[in-house]
C-alpha positions in Angstrom: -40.5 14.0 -106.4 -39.7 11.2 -108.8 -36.4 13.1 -110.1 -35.4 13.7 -106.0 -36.1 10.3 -105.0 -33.7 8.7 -108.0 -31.2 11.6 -107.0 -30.9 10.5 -103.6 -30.7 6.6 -104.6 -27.9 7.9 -106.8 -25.8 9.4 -104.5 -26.0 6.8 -101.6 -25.1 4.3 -104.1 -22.5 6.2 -105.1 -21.5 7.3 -101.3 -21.4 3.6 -100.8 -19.1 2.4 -103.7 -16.3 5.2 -102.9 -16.2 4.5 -99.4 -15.9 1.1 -100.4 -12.9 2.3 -102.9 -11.6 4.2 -99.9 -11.1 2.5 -98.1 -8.9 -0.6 -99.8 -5.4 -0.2 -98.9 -2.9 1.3 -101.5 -1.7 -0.4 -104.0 1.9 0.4 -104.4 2.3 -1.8 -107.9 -0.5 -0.5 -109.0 0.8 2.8 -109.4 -1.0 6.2 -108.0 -4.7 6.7 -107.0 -6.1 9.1 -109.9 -9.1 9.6 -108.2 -9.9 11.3 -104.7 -12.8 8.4 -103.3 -12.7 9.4 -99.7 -13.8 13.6 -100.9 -15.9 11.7 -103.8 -17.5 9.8 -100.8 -18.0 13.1 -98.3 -19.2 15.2 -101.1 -22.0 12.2 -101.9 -22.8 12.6 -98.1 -23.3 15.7 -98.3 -25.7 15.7 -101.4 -27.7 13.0 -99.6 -27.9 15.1 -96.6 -29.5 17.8 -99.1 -31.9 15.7 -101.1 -33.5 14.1 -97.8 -34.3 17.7 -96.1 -35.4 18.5 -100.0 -37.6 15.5 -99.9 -38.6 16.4 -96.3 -40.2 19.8 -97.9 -41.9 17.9 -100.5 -43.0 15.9 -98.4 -44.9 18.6 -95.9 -42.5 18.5 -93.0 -42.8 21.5 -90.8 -40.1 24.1 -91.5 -38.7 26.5 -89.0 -38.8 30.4 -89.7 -35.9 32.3 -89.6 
């Protein structure tokens, strides 16, 4: 549960930074974005969206049967 809990701390801090990276405006003089921060910021969603139902589980939360 340790290893989850510094997982999810992880990826909302990094959710948090690319959004803010994001969303500066461009730069023209400073030549081309090399990295993608608004997909770097979704995909970091997305893992925190994963390692809070994974926590959930660990934690005893009821889960539905399919």
């Amino acid at each position: 549960m340790t290893l989850t809990l510094a997982l999810t701390g992880a990826a909302i801090a990094l959710a948090i930074f690319a959004g803010w990276r994001g969303a500066r405006p461009w730069d023209p003089r400073g030549g081309v974005r090399m990295m993608p921060w608004r997909l770097i910021m979704l995909l970091a969603g997305a893992g925190v969206f994963i390692l809070v139902i994974h926590l959930g589980a660990l934690l005893g939360a009821p889960q539905r049967p399919y």
